[in-house]
C-alpha positions in Angstrom: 145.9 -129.4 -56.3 147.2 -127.9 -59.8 144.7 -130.1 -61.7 141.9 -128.4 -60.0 142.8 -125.4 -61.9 141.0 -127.0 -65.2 138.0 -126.1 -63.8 138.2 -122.5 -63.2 137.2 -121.3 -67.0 134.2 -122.4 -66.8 133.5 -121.9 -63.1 134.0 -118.3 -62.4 132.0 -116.8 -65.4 129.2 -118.8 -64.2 129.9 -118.0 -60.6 130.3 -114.2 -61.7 127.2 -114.3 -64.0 125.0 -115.1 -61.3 126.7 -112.2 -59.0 126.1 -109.9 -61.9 122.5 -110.2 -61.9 122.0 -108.5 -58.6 124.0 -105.6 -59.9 121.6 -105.0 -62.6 121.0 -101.4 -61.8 124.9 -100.7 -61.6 126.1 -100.4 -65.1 129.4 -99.3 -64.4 130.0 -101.8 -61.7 128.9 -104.8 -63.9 131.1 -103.6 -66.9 134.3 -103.4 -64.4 133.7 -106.9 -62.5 132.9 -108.8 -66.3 136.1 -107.3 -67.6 138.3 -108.3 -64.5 136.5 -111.9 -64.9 137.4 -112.5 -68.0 141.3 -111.0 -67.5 141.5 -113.6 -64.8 140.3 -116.2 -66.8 142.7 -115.6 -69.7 145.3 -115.4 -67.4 144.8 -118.9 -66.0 144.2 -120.2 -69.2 147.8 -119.0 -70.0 149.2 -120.8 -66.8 147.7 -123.8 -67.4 148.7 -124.2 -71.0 151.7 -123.8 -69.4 151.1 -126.1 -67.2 149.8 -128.5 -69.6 152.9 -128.3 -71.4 155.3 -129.1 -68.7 153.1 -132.0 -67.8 151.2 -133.0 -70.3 147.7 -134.3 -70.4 145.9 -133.2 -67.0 142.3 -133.9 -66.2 140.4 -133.5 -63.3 137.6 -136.2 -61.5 134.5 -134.9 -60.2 133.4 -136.9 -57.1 136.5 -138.7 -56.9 135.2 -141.2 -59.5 137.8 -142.6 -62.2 137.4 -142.6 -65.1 135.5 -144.3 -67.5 132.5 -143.9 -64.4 133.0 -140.4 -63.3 132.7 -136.9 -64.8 135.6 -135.2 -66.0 137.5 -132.4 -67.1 140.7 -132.8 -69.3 143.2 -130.3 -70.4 145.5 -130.9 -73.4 147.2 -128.6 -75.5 144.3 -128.5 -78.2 141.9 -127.6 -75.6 143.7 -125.1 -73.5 144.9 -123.6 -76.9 140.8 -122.8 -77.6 140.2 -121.9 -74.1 142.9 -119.1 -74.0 142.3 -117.5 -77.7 138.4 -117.7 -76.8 139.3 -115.8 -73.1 141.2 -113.4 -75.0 138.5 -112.8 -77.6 135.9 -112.7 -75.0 138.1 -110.1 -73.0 138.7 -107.5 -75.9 135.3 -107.9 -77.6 133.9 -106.4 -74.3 135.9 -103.4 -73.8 134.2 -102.8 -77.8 131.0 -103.0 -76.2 131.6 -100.7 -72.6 130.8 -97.8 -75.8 128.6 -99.4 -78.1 126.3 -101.7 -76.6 124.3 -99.3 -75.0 122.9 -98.7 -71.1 119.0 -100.6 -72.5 121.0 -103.6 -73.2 123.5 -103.5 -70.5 120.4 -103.3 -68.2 119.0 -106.6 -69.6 121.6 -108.4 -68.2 123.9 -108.3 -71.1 127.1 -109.8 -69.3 125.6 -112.2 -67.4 124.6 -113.8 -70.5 127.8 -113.3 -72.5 129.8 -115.0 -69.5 127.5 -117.3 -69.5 128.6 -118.0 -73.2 132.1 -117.8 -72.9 131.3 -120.6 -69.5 129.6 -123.1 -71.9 132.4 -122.6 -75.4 134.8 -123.1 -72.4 133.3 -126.2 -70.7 132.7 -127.7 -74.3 136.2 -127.6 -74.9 137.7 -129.0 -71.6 135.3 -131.4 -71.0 136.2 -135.1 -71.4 133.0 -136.7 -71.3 130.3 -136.7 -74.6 127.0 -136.1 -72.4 128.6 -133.2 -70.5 129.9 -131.9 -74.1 126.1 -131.6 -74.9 125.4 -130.3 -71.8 127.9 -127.0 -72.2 126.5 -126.8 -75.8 123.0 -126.0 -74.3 125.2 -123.2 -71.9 126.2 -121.4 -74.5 123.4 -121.9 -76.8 121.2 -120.8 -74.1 123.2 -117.9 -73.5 123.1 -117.4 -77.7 119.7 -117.7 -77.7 118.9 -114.3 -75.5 122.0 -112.5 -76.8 120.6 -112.5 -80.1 117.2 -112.2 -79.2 118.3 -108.9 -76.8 116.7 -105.7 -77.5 113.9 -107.0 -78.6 113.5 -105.5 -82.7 111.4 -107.4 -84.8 114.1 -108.4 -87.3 116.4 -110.1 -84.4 112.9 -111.6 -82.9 112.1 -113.1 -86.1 116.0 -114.6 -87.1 116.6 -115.9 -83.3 113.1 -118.0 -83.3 115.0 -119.7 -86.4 118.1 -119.8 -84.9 116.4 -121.3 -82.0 114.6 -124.0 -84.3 117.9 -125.2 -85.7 119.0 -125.4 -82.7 116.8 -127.2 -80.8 116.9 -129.8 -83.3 120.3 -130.2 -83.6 120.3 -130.9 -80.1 117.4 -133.5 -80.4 119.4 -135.1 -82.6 122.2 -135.0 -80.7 120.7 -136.5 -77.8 119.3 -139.6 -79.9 123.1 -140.1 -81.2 124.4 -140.2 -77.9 121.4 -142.7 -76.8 123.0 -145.1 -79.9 126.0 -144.5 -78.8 125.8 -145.6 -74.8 123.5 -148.4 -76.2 126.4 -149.8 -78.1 129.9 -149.0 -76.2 128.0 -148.4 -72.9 130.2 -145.7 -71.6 130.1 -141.6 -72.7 133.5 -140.7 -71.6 135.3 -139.9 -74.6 138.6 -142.1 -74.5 136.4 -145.2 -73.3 134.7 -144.9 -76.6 137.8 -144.5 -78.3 139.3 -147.3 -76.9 135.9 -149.6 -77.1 135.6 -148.3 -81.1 139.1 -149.8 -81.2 138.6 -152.7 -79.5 135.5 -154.0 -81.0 136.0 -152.4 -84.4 134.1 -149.4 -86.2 131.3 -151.5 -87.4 128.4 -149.9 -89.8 126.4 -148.9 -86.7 129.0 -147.1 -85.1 130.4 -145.5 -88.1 126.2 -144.4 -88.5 126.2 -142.7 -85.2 129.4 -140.8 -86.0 128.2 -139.5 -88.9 125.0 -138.3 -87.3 127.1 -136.8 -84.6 129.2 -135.8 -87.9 125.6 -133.7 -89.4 125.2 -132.4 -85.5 128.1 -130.8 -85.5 128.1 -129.6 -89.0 124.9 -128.0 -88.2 126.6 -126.3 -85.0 129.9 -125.2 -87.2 127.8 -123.9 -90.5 129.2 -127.0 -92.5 127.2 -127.0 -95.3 124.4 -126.2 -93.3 124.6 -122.8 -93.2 121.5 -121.5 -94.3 120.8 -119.8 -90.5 124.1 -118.6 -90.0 124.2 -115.3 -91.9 120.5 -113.8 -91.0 120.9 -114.8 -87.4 124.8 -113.4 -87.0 123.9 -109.8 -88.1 121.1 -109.1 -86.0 122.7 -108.3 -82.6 124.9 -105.5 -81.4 128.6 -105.4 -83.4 130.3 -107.0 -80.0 127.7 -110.2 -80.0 128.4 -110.5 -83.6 132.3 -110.5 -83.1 131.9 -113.6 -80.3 129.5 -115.3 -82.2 131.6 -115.3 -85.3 134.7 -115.9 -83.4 133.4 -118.6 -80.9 130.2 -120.4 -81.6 131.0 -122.0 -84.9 134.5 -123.1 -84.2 132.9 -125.0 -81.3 131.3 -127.0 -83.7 134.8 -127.1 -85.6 136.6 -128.2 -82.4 133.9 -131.0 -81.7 134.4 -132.4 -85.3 137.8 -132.6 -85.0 138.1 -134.4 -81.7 135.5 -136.7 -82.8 137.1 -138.1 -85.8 140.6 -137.7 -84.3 139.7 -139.7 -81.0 136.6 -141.6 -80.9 136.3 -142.3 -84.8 139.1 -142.5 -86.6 138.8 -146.2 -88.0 136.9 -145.7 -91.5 138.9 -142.2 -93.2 137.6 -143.7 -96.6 133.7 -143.3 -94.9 134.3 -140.5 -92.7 136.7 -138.2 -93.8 136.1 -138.6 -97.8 132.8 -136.7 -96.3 134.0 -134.3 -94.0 136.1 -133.5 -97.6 133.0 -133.1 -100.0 130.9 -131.5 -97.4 134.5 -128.7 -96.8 134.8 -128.5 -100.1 130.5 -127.7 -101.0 130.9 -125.0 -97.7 133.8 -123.2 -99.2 131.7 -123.2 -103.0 128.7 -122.2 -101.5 130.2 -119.5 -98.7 132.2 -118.2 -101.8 129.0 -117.6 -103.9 127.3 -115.7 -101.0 130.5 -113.5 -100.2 130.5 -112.5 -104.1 126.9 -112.0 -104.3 126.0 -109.7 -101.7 126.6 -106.0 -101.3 125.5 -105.8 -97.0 128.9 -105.6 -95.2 127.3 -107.2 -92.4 126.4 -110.4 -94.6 129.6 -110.5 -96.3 132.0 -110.8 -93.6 129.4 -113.6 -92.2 129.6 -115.8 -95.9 133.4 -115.3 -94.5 132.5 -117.2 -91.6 131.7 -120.6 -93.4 134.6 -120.0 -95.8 136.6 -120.5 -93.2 134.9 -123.1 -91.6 135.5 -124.9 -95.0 139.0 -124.4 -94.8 139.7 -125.5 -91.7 137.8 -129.0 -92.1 140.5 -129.6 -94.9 143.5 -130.4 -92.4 140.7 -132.8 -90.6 140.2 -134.6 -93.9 143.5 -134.7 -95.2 144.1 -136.3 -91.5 148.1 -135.9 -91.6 150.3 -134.3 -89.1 151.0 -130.7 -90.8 147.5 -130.5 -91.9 145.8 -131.0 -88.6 148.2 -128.4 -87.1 147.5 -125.8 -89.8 144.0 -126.5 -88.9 144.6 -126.0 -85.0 146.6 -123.0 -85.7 144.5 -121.6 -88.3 141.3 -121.7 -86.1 143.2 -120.1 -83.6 144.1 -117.1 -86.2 140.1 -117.0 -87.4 138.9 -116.7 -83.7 140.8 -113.8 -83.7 140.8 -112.3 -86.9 136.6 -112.9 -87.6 135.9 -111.0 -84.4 138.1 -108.5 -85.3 135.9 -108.3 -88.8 133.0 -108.1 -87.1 133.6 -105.2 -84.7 135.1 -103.4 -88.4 132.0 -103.6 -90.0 129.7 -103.0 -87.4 131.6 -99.8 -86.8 131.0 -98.9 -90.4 127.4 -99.5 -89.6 127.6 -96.8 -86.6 129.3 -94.4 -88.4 127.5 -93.9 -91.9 124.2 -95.7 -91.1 124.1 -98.0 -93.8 124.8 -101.5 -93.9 125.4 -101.7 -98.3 128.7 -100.4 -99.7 127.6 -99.0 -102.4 126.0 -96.3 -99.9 129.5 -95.6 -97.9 132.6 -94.0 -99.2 135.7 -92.2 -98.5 135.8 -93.6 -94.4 139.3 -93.7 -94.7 139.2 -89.9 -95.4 137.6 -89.2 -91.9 139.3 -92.5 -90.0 142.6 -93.3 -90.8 143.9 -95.5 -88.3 140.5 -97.3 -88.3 140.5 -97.7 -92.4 144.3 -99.2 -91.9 143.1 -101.6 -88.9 140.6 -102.3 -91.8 143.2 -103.0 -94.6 145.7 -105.1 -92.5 142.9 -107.8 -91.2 142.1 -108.1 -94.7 145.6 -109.3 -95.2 145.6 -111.4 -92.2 142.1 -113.3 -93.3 143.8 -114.0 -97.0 147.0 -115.1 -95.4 149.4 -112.4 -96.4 153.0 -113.3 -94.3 153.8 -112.4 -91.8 150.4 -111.9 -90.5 148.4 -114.5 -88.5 146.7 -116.4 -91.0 149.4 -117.2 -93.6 151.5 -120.3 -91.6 148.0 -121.8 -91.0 147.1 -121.5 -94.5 150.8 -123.0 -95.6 150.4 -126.2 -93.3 147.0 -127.4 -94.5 148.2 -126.9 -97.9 151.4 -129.0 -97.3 149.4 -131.8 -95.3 146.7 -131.4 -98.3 149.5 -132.6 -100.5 150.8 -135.4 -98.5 146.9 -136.7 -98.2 146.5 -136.1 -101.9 143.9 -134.4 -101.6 144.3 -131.9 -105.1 140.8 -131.2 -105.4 140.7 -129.4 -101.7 143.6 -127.8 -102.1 142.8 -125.8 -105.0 139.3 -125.0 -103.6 141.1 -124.1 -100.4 143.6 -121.7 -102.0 141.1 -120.5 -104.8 138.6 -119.3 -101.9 141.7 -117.1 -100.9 140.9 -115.4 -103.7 137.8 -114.9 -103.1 138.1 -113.8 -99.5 140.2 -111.2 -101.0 137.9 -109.6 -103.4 135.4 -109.9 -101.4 136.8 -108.2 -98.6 138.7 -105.5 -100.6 135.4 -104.5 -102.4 134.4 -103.1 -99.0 137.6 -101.6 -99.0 137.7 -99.6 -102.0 134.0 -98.9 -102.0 133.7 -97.7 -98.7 137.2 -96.6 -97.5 138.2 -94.4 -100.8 136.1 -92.3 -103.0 134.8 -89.0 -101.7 133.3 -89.5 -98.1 129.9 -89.2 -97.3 130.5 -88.0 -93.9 130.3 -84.4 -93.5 132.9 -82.6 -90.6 129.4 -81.8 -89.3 128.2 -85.1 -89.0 131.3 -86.8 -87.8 130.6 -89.2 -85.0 134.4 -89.7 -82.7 135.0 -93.3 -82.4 134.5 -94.5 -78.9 137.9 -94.8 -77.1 137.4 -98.4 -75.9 136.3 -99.6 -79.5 139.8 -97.8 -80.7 141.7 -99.5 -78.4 139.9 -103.0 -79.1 140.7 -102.4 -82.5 144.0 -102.2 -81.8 144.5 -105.4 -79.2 143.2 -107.7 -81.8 145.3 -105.7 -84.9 148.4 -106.8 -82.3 147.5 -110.3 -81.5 147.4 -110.5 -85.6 150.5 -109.2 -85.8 152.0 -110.7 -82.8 150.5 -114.3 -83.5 151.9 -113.8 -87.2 155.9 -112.7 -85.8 155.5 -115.4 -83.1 154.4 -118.3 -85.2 157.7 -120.3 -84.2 156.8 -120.1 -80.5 153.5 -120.6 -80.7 154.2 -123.8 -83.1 155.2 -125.5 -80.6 151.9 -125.6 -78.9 150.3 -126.4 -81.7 152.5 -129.0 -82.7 152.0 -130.9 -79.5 148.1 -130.8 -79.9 148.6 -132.2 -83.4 150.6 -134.8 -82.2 147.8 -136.0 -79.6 145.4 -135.4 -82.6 146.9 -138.2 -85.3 147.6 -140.7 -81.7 145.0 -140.8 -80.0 146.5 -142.8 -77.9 148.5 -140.4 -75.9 145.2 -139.1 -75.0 143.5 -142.6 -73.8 146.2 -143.8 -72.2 146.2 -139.9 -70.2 142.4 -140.8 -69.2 142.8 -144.4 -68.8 146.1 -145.1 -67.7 145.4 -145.4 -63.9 141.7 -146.3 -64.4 140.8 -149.8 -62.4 137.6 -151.9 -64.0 138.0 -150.1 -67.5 
């Protein structure tokens, strides 16, 4: 009865989405029963990380079928991990938008579609089977699709019908991968490929379709391939933004890693001497956009595949302590790009402009909010004892270990560059004399105040708590470098396999 529990983060938004769409005319009512969904979702996610960590692996069997023939869902400590932070984030990010997003798009069915979202990151990281992994992809980029489309301007019309392009062929491709795929293992249940890669060896052909599932989910993660990313993640309301930077890339993220962790793991010198270049040409190129530009909006987003970059180091370096500073870093970066992106776009509402060099002296008229400001700054560069510094200090350690010199010092150079980049919004637009008049003084919304301030704590709190929550992340990295603790979870009581 306890593994059926698995299901229920992806179940109830879908189930309360649907509800929510004959409530369309009750704005109040809708904002009350999205915000009580998503507290009961991050509430389960907690127990069964808990859960998961008592017992271990868990998975559930739709139909009754085992596996390798059935559907399934499978909780592990790397999935439930993603599942909770992406609750969480889900969870605050909508109290931000009970004052900002406005009654025209609440009336469009906003909620529906971002639970639809947070139903289809969910499903993508429980699931245990590749089709069905596809399959939640199109959830949330369905839901993605009319989120950033919402409202209708011509400049969110025009970036979503690109967005949408790359998309839809990204998922083409996806689709023909997974046909090569079934034609040569003939199974898409994840640890049956594993174990069939393993068994028959990662030939050239197989080692070709990971690497097209490799460029798939690159595409999905901004890898590289990033040229959408920061036109089509400024267009829609600040609270979009926030779940969109903090949710829909690191899917992509979370797919690469369990790929080449589970399913293809046999040819590092193919596979993950890529995955390096292609980290290391993300962080270059998201560096030379975060310099360049002088739109907030645009800036924090170049800090988006920066990250991204970062992250894929601890999959490339492939040791222990670099694929738990990636798990725990991408946890901090969920939390702290959100938290960004409901910063600037708040700039944005108060002055009106979107360039620093038209905003100064915030700080002046917004104290707490220019100090909220100044500590995620920290966080995102990895100042201790804030979130993002024991992340930062484990890929670097397994970075040495792999040898990989070159990554490292792009890794910790982009720091750098995070920094100025991010404090040049800071000085420019926090100090200086403010532009603001007392006359034209907007309050800040209550509920963006106070969502400003959960995520400032989870920094704070993930930062003082890294020893407890290390141990999470060091059991997900351990089912990371053996994939085997993961098969033989799936496989173990499987007949026929």
């Amino acid at each position: 009865m306890s593994n059926n529990i698995i299901v229920l983060p992806l179940v109830i938004p879908i189930f309360t989405a649907v509800i929510l769409i004959f409530l369309r005319k009750h704005v109040v009512v809708q904002r009350i029963i999205a915000f009580l969904t998503m507290l009961a979702v991050s509430i389960i996610s907690f127990f069964l990380l808990v859960l998961v960590q008592r017992e271990g692996i868990i998975r559930i069997d739709f139909g009754g079928w085992k596996p390798p023939f059935g559907i399934l869902f499978v909780a592990d400590a790397f999935s439930v991990l993603m599942v909770l932070t992406a609750s969480i984030v889900t969870l605050i990010c909508l109290l931000y938008a009970f004052s900002t997003v406005g009654e025209r798009h609440e009336y469009m069915f906003f909620y529906s579609f971002v639970l639809l979202l947070v139903a289809g990151v969910n499903g993508s990281f429980l699931t245990g089977d590749i089709f069905n992994l596809f399959v939640c992809f199109e959830v949330m980029l369905m839901a993605s699709y009319a989120l950033v489309a919402l409202g209708g301007e011509k400049v969110q019309l025009r970036e979503s019908l690109k967005y949408v392009l790359i998309n839809v062929v990204g998922s083409s491709v996806f689709l023909i991968a997974l046909a090569y795929l079934y034609g040569t293992v003939k199974t898409l249940n994840m640890a049956h490929i594993a174990e069939r890669v393993a068994e028959a060896g990662q030939d050239p052909m197989l080692t070709t379709v990971s690497l097209v599932l490799f460029i798939v989910f690159s595409l999905k993660a901004g890898l590289v391939l990033f040229f959408w990313l920061p036109g089509s993640y400024v267009v829609p309301p600040a609270a979009v933004q926030a779940l969109f930077a903090a949710l829909l890339t690191k899917v992509g993220v979370y797919a690469l890693i369990r790929t080449f962790t589970l399913m293809f793991p046999h040819r590092p010198e193919v596979t993950h001497t890529i995955i390096g270049v292609f980290a290391g040409l993300t962080i270059i190129l998201g560096c030379l956009g975060a310099l360049s530009s002088r739109n907030v909006l645009r800036i924090a987003a170049y800090n988006i595949v920066i990250a991204v970059g970062f992250i894929l180091i601890g999959l490339a370096s492939g040791t222990e302590n670099a694929l738990a500073g990636s798990v725990f870093y991408l946890i901090h970066d969920m939390i702290a790009k959100a938290l960004l992106f409901l910063l600037v776009g708040l700039m944005v509402f108060l002055t009106g402009e979107k360039f620093i060099d038209n905003m100064s002296g915030l700080i002046r008229n917004y104290p707490l909010f220019g100090w909220i400001y100044f500590l995620t700054m920290l966080a995102l560069v990895g100042i201790p004892p804030l979130s993002g510094f024991v992340g930062k200090i484990l890929i670097g350690k397994g970075a040495i270990e792999a040898g990989s010199y070159v990554l490292l010092f792009l890794g910790f150079a982009s720091s750098l560059v995070v920094l100025f980049s991010l404090l040049k919004i800071f000085l420019s637009s926090f100090f200086g004399e403010t532009i603001i008049t007392n006359e034209d003084k907007k309050p800040l919304p209550i509920a963006s105040m106070v969502s400003l301030v959960a995520f400032a704590l989870c920094i704070v709190v993930m930062g003082l708590g890294a020893e407890q929550l290390m141990a999470y992340v060091k059991d997900a990295a351990k089912i990371l470098v053996n994939p085997s603790i993961y098969i033989d979870a799936i496989l173990s009581e499987s007949e026929g396999v």
